[in-house]
C-alpha positions in Angstrom: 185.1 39.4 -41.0 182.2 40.2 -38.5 180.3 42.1 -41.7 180.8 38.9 -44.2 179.4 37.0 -41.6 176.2 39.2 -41.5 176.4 39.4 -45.3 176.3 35.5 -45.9 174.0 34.6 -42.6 171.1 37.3 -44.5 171.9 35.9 -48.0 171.8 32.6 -45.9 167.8 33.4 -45.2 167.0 35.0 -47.9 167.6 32.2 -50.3 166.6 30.1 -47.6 163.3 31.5 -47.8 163.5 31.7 -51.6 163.2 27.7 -51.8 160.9 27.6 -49.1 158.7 29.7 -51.6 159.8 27.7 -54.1 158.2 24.9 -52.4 155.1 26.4 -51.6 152.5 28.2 -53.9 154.1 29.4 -56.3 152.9 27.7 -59.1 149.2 28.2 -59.7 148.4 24.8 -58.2 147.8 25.0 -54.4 147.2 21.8 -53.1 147.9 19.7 -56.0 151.4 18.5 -55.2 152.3 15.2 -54.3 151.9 13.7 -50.6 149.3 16.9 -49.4 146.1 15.8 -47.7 143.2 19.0 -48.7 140.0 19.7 -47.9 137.6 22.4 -50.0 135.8 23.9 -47.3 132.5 25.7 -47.7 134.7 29.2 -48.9 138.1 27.8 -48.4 140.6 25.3 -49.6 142.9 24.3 -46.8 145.8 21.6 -47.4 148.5 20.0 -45.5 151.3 17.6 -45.2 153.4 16.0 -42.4 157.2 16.0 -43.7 160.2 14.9 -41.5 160.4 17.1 -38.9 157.8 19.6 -40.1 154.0 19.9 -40.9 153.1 22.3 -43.6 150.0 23.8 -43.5 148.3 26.2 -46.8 144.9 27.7 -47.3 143.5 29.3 -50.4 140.5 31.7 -49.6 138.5 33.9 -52.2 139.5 37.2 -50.5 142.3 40.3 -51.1 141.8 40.3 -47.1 143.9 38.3 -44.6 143.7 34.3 -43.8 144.1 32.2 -40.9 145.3 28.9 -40.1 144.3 27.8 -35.9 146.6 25.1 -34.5 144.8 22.7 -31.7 141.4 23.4 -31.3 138.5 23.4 -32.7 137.4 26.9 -31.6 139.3 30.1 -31.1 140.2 29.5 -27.7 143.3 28.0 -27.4 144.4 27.9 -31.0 147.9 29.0 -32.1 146.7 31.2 -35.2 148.6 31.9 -37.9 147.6 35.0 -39.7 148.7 36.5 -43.4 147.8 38.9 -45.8 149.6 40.1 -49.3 149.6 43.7 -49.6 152.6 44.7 -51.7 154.8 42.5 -49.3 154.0 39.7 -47.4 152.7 40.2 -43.4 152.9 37.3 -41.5 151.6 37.2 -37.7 151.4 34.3 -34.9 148.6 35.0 -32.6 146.8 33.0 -29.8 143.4 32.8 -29.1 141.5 33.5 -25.8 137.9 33.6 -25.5 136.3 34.6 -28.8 139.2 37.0 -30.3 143.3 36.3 -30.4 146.3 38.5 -30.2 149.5 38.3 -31.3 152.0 36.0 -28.8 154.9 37.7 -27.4 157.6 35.1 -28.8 156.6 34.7 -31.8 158.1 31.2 -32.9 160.6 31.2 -36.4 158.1 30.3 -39.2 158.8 29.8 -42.7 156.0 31.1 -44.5 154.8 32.4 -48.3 152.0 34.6 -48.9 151.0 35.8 -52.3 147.3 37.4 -53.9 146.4 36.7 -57.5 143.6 39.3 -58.1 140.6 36.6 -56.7 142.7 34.8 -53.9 145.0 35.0 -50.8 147.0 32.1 -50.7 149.1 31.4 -47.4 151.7 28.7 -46.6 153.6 28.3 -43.9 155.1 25.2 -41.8 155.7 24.9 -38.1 157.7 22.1 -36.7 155.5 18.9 -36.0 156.3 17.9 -32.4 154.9 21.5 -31.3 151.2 20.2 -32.6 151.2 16.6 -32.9 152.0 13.8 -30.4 153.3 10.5 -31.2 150.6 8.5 -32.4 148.6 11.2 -33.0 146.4 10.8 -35.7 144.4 14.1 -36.3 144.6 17.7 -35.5 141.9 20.0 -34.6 142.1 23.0 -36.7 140.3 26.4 -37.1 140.1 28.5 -40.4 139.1 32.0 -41.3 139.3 34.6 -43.6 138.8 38.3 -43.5 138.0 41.3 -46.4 140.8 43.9 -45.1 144.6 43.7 -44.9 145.1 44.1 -41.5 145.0 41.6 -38.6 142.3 43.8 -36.7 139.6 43.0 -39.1 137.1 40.6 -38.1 136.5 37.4 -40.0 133.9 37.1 -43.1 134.0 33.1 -43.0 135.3 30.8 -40.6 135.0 26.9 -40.4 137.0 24.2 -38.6 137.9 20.4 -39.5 140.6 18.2 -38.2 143.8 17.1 -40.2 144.2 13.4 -40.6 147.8 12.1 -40.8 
C-alpha cells in the first residue's frame, strides 16, 4: 500500500508538472496568451500574469546561457532570484541577493517552473504564489532581470535591466 502511494503521489507531480508545462511556453508564442502583461526589454522579453492565488512570471532572452527573474527590488540586493537554464534537462535554482552577487537560499520555496532552449533562446517560466510578493492593494512590483552566456548559475550576467510589473 505504502509503495502505491509513492507510485501515484510521483505520477501525481509529474503530470502535475506536465500541465503546468502545458501552460507555459510550450508553444512557440511566449507572451502571447491571453491576460499576460509583457515588456520587450532592451535584450529581453519578460511577461507576467496575476492568477488566483499565483503570479506567473516568464522571460525570453537571446542566449543558450542561464536567465533570471529578481522578485522585490529593483537592484540585486534583496531580490528573490529565480535562476534557469536548459541544458539537456531543465535546472531550476532560487537564490537571494546580497550586495552585488546572490546565492542560492537554504529553503528553497516549491516552484512550478518550465525551462526550455530553441537553438537562439532560453525561455523560463515559473510561478510563485502572489501573497509572497504582492500586498493587498499593491499595484506594481519591482523586478530585476538578467541573462548570462554559460549554463551554470556561477556565470556572471551578459545583460541585466529592471522595470516594475503593473497589475
Amino acid at each position: 500500500m505504502k509503495k502505491n502511494l509513492i507510485v501515484f503521489l510521483v505520477l501525481l507531480t509529474v503530470v502535475n508538472v506536465g500541465v503546468f508545462s502545458q501552460n507555459l511556453e510550450v508553444d512557440g508564442r511566449f507572451g502571447s496568451r491571453e491576460g499576460y502583461s509583457s515588456e520587450e526589454l532592451q535584450k529581453a522579453h519578460l511577461f507576467w500574469k496575476v492568477e488566483g492565488e499565483y503570479l506567473y512570471v516568464g522571460i525570453k532572452a537571446a542566449t543558450e546561457g542561464w536567465v533570471a527573474v529578481g522578485l522585490g527590488s529593483a537592484r540585486m540586493d534583496g531580490s528573490h532570484i529565480y535562476m534557469g537554464y536548459f541544458d539537456d534537462d531543465s535546472f531550476f535554482e532560487e537564490h537571494l541577493g546580497r550586495g552585488h552577487s546572490q546565492r542560492k537560499v537554504d529553503n528553497e520555496r516549491d516552484v512550478e517552473y518550465a525551462l526550455r532552449y530553441d537553438d537562439e533562446f532560453t525561455y523560463m517560466e515559473f510561478r510563485v504564489p502572489k501573497d509572497d510578493y504582492i500586498s493587498s492593494g499593491q499595484d506594481t512590483l519591482p523586478v530585476i532581470v538578467a541573462y548570462g552566456n554559460r549554463k551554470n548559475f556561477r556565470a556572471m550576467h551578459r545583460y541585466r535591466d529592471s522595470t516594475e510589473l503593473t497589475f
